[in-house]
N, CA, C and O of each residue as an XYZ file, in Angstrom:
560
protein
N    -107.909   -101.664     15.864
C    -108.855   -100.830     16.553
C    -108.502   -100.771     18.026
O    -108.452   -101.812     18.681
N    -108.301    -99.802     18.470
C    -108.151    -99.519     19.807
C    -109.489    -99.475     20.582
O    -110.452    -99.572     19.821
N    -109.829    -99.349     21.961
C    -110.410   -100.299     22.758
C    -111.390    -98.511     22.718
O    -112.620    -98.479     22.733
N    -110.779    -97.607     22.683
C    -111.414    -96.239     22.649
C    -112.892    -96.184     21.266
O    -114.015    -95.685     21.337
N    -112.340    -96.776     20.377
C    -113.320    -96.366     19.085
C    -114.328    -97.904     18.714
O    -115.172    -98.130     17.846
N    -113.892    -98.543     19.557
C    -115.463    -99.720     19.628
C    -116.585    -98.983     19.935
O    -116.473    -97.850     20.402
N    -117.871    -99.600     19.683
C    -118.878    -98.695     19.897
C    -119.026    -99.123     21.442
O    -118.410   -100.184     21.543
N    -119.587    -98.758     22.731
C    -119.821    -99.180     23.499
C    -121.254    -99.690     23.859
O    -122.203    -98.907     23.915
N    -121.360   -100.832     24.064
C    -122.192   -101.707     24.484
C    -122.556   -101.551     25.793
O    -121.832   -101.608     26.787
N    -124.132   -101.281     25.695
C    -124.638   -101.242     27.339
C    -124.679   -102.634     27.458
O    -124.547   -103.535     26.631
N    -124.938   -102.618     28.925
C    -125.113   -103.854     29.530
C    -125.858   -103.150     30.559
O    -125.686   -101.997     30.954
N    -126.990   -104.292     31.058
C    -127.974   -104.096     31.997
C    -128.983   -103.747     31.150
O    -129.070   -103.723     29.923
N    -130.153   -103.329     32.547
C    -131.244   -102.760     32.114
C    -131.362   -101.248     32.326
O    -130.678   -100.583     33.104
N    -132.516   -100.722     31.365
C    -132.455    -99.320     32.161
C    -133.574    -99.332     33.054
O    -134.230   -100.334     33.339
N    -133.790    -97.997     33.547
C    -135.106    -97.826     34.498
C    -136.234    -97.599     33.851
O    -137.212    -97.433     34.579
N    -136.401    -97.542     32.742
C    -137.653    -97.381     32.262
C    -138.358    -98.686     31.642
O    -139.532    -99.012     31.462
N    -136.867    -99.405     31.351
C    -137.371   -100.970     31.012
C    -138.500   -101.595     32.137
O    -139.628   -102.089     32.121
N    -137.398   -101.227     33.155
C    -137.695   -101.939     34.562
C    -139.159   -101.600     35.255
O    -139.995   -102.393     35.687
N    -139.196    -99.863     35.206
C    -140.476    -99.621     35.332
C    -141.685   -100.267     34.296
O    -142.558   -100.716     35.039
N    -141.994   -100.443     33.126
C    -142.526   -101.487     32.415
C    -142.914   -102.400     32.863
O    -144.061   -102.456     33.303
N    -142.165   -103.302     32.889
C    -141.636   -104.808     33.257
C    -143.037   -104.644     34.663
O    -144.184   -105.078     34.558
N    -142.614   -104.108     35.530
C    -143.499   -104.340     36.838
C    -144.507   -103.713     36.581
O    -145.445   -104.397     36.993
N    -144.955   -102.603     36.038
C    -146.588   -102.493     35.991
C    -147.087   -103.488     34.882
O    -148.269   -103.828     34.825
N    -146.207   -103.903     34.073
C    -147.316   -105.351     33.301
C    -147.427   -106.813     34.128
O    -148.269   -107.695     33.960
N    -146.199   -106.780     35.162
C    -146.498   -107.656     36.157
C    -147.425   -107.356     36.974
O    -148.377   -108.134     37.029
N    -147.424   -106.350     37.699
C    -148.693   -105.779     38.585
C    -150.210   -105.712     37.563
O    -151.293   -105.831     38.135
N    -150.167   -105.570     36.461
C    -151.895   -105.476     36.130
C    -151.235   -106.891     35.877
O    -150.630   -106.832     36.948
N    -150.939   -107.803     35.495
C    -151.510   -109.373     35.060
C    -151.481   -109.399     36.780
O    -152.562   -108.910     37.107
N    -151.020   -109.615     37.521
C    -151.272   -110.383     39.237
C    -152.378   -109.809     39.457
O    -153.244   -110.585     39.860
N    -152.824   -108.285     39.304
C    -154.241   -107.846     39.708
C    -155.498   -108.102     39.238
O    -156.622   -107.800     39.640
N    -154.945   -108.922     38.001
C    -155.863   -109.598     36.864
C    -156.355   -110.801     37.889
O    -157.271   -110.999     38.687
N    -155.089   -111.539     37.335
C    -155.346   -112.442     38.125
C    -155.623   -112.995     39.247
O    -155.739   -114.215     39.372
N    -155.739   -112.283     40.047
C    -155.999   -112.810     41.554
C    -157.758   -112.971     41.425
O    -158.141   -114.131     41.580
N    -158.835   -111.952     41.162
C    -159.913   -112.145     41.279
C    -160.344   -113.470     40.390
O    -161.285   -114.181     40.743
N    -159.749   -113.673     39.482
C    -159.786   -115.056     38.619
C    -159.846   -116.537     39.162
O    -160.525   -117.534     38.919
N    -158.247   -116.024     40.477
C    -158.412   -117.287     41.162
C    -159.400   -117.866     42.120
O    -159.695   -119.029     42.396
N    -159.927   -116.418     42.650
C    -161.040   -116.634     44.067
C    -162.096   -117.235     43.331
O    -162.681   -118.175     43.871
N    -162.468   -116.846     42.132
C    -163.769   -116.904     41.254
C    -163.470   -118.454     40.943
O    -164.415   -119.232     41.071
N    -162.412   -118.877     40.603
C    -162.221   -120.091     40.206
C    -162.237   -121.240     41.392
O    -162.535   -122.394     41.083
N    -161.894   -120.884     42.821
C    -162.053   -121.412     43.867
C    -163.465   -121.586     44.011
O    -163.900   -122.735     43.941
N    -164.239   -120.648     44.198
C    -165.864   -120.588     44.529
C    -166.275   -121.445     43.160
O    -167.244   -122.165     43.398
N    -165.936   -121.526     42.191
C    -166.464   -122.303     41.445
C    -166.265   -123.867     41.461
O    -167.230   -124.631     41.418
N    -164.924   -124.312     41.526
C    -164.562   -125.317     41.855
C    -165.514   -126.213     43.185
O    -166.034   -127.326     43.108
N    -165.481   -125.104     44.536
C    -166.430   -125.724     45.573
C    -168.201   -125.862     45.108
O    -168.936   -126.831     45.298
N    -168.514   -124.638     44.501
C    -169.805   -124.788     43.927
C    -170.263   -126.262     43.101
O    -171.319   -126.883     43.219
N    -169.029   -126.586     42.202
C    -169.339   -127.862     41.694
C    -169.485   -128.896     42.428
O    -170.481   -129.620     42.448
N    -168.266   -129.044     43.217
C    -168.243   -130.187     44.838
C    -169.715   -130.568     45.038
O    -170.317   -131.631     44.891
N    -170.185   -129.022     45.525
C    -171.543   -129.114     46.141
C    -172.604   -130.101     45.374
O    -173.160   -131.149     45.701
N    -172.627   -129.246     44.155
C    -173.730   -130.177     43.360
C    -173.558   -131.628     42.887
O    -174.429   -132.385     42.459
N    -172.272   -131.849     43.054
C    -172.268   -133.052     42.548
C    -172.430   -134.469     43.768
O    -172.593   -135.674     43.576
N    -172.294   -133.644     45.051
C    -173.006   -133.908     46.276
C    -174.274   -134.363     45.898
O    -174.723   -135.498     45.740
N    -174.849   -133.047     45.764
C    -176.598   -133.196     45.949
C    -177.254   -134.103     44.908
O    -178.280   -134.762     45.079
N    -176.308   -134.019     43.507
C    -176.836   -135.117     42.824
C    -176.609   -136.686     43.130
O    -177.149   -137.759     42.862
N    -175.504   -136.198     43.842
C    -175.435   -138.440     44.327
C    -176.226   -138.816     45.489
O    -176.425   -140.006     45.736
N    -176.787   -137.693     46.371
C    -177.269   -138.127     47.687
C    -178.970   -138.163     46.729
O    -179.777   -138.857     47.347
N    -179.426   -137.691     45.706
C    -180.575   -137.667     45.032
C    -180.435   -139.382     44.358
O    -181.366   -140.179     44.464
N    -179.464   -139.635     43.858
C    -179.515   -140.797     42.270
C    -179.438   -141.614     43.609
O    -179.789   -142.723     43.208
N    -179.168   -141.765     45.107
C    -179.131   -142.578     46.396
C    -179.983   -142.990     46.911
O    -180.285   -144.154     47.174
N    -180.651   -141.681     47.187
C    -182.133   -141.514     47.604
C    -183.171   -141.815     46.779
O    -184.172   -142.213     47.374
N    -183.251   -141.748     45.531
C    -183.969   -142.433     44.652
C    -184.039   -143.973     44.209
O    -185.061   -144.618     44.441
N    -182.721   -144.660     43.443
C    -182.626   -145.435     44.300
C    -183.571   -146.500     45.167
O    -184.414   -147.342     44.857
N    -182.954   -145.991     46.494
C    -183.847   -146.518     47.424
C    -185.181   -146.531     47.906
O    -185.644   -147.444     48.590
N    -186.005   -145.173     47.426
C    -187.314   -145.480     47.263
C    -188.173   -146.108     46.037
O    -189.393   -146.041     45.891
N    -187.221   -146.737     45.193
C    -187.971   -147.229     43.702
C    -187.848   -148.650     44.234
O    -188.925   -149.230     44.096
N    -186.960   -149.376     44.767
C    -187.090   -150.805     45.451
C    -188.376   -150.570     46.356
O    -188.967   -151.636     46.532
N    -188.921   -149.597     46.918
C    -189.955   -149.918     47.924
C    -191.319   -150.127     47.495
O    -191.588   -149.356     46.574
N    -192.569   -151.107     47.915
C    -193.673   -151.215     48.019
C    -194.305   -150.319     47.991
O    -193.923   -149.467     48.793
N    -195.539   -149.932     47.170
C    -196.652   -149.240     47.314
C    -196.854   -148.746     48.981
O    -196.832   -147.538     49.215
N    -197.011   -149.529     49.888
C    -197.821   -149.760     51.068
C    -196.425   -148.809     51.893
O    -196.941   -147.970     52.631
N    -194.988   -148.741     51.945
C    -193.805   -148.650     52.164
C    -193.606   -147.313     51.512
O    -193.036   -146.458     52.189
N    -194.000   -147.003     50.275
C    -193.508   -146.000     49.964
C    -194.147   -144.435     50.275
O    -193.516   -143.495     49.790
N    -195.261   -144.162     50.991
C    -195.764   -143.373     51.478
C    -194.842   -142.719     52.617
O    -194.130   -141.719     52.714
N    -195.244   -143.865     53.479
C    -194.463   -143.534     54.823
C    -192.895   -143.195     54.778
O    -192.425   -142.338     55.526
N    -191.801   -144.194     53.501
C    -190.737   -143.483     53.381
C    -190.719   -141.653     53.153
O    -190.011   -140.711     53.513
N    -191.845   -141.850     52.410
C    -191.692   -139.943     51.892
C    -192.034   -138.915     52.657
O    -191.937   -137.708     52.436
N    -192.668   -139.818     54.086
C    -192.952   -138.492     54.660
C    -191.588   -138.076     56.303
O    -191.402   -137.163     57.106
N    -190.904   -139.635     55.929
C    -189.382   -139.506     56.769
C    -188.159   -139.236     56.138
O    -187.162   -139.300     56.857
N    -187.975   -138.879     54.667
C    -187.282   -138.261     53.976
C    -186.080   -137.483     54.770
O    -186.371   -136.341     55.128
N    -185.060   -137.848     55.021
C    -184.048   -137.194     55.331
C    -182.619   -137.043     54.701
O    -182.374   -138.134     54.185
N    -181.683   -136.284     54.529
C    -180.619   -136.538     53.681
C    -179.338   -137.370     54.817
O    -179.218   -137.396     56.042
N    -178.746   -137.818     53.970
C    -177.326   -139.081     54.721
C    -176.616   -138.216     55.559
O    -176.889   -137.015     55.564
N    -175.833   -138.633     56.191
C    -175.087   -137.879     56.671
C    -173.912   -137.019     56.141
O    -173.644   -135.827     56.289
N    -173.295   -138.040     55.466
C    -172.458   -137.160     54.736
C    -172.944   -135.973     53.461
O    -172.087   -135.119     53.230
N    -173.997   -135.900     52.801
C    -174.754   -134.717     52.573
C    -174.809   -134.021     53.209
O    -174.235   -132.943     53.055
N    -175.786   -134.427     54.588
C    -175.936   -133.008     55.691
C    -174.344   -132.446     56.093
O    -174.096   -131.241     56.047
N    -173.301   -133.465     56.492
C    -172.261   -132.768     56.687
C    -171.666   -131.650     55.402
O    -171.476   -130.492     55.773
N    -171.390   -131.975     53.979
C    -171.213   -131.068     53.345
C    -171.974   -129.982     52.694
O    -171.524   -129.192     51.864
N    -173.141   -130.028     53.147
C    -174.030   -128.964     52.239
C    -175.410   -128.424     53.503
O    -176.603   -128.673     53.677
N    -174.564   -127.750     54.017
C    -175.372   -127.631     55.713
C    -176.885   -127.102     55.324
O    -176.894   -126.488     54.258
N    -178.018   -127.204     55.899
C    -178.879   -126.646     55.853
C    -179.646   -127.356     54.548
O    -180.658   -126.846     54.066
N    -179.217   -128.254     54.168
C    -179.884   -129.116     53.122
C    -181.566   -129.619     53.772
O    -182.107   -129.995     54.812
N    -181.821   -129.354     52.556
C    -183.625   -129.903     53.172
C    -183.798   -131.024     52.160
O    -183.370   -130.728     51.044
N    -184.348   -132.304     52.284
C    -184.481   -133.122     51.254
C    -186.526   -133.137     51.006
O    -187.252   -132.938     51.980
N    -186.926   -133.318     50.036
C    -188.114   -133.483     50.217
C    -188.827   -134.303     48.744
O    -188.181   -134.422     47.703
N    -189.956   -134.707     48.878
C    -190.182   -135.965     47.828
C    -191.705   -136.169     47.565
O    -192.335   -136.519     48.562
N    -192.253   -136.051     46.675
C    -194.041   -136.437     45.873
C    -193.855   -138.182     45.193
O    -193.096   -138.691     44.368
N    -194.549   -138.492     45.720
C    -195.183   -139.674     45.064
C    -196.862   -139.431     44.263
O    -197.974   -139.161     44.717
N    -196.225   -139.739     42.625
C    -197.844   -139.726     41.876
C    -197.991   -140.981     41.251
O    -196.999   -141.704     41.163
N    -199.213   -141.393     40.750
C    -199.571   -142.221     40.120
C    -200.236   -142.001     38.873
O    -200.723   -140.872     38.924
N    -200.458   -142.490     37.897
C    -200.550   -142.455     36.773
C    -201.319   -143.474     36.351
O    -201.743   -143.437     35.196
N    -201.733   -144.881     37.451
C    -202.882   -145.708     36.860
C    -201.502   -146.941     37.104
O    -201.384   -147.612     38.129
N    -200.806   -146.994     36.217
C    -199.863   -147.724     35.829
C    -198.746   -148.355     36.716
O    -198.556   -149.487     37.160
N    -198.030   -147.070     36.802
C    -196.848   -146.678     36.933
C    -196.820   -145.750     38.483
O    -197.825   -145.088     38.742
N    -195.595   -145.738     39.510
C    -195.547   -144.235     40.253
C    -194.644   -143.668     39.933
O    -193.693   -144.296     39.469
N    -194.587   -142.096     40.072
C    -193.517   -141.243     39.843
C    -192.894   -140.666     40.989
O    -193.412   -139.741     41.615
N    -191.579   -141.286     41.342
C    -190.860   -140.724     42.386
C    -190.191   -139.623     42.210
O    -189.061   -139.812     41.760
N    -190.610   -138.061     42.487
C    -190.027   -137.056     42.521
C    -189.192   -136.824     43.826
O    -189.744   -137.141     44.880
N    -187.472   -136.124     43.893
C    -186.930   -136.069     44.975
C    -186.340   -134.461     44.682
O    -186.110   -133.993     43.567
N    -186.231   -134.024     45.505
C    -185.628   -132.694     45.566
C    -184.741   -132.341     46.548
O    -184.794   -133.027     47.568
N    -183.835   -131.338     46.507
C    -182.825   -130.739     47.705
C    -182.334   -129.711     47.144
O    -181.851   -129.488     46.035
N    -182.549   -129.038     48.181
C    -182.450   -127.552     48.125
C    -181.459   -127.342     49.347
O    -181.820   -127.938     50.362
N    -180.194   -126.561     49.463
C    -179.579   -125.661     50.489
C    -179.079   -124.341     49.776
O    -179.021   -124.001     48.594
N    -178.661   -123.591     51.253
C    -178.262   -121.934     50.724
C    -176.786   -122.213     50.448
O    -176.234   -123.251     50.814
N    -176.064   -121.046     49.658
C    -174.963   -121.208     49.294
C    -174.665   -119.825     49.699
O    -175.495   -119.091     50.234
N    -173.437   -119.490     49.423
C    -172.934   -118.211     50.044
C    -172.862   -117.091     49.380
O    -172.101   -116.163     49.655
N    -173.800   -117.130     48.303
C    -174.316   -116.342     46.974
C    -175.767   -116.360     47.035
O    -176.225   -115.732     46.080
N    -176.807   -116.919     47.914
C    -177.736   -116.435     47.829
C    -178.713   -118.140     47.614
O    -178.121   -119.219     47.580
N    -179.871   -118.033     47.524
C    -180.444   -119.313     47.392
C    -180.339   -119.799     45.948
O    -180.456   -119.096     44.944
N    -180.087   -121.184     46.003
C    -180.384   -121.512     44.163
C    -181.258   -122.308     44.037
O    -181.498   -122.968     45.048
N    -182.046   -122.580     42.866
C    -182.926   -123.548     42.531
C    -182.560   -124.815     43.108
O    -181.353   -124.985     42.933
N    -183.003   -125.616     43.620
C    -183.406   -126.794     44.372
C    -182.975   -128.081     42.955
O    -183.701   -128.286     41.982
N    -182.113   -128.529     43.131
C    -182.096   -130.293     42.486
C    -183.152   -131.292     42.374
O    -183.625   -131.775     43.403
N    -183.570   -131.651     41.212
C    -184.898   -132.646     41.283
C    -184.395   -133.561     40.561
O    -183.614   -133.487     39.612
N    -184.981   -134.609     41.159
C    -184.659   -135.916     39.860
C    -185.872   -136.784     39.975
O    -186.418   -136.496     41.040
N    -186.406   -137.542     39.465
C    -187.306   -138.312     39.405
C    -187.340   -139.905     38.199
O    -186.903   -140.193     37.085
N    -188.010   -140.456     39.112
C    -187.690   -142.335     38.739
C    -189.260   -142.251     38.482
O    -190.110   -141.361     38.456
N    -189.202   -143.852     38.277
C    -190.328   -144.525     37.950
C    -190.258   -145.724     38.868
O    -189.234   -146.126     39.420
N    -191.558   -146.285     38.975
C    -191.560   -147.133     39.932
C    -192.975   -148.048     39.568
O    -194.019   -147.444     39.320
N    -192.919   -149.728     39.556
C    -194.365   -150.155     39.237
C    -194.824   -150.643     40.480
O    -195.750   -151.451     40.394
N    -194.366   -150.329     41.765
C    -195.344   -150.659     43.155
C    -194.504   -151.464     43.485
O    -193.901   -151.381     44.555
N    -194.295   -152.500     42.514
C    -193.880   -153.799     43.698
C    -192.773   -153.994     44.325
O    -191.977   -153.412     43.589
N    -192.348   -154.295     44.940
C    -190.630   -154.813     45.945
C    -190.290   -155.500     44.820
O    -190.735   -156.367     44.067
N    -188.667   -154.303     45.092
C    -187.819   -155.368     43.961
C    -187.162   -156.378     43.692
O    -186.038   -156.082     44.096
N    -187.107   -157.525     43.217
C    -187.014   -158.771     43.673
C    -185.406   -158.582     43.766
O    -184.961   -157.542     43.280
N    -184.431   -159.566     44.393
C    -182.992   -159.584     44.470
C    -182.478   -160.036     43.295
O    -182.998   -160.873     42.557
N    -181.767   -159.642     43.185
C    -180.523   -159.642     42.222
C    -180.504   -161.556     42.065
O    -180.281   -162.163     43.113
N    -180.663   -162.131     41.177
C    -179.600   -163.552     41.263
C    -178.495   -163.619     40.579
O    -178.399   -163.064     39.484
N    -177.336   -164.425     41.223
C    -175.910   -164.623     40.861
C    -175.843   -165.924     40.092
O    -176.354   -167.020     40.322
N    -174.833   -165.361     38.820
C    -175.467   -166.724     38.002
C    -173.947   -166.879     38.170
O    -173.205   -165.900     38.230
N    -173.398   -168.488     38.263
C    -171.983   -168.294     38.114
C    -172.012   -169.515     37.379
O    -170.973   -169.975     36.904
């Protein structure tokens, strides 16, 4: 066989391949980009809350060790830590003490704005039987 009657073999691409090729690259990148921002804002959104829930399970906590006589006056100086206020600006912390005869119920809440608009406020609530909590003993 002479080199004339082989079939000839392209090589390369053509332009219509090529045109293809980049508009399915261009709609997946155009896809994807709003995916990633959405996934960013979500990612920080979680940050946030998982903030507000530890400066709450903190703050709670520390008012269930307190006295009847103690725990009034903590609730009406209610403030969030610092490092809360630093990440979740505009945080308001705020807190009900009820009784039940028995038992008190320490309700805590925090609420800040987010950059989507206001959201429902974080609550958590303990139990508490009045008295100071005695210390820990170390048994070794």
């Amino acid at each position: 066989m002479t080199p004339q009657s082989l079939p000839q073999r392209r090589s390369g691409v053509s332009s219509i391949e090529t045109i293809v090729a980049c508009s399915l690259l261009t709609a997946t990148m155009s896809l994807m980009a709003p995916m990633l921002v959405r996934n960013s804002r979500l990612i920080d959104d979680c940050r946030d809350y998982r903030t507000g829930l530890d400066e709450l399970a903190n703050q709670l906590d520390r008012l269930e060790g307190l006295p009847v006589a103690q725990l009034e006056s903590a609730m009406q100086s209610l403030a969030p830590s610092e490092f809360a206020a630093s990440r979740l600006p505009d945080c308001k912390l705020t807190g009900e003490v009820h009784s039940d005869g028995v038992l008190w119920r320490i309700t805590v809440q925090l609420a800040w704005p987010t950059r989507f608009g206001p959201r429902s406020p974080l609550t958590l609530c303990g139990w508490s039987t009045g008295a100071a909590a005695a210390p820990l003993e170390v048994i070794e």
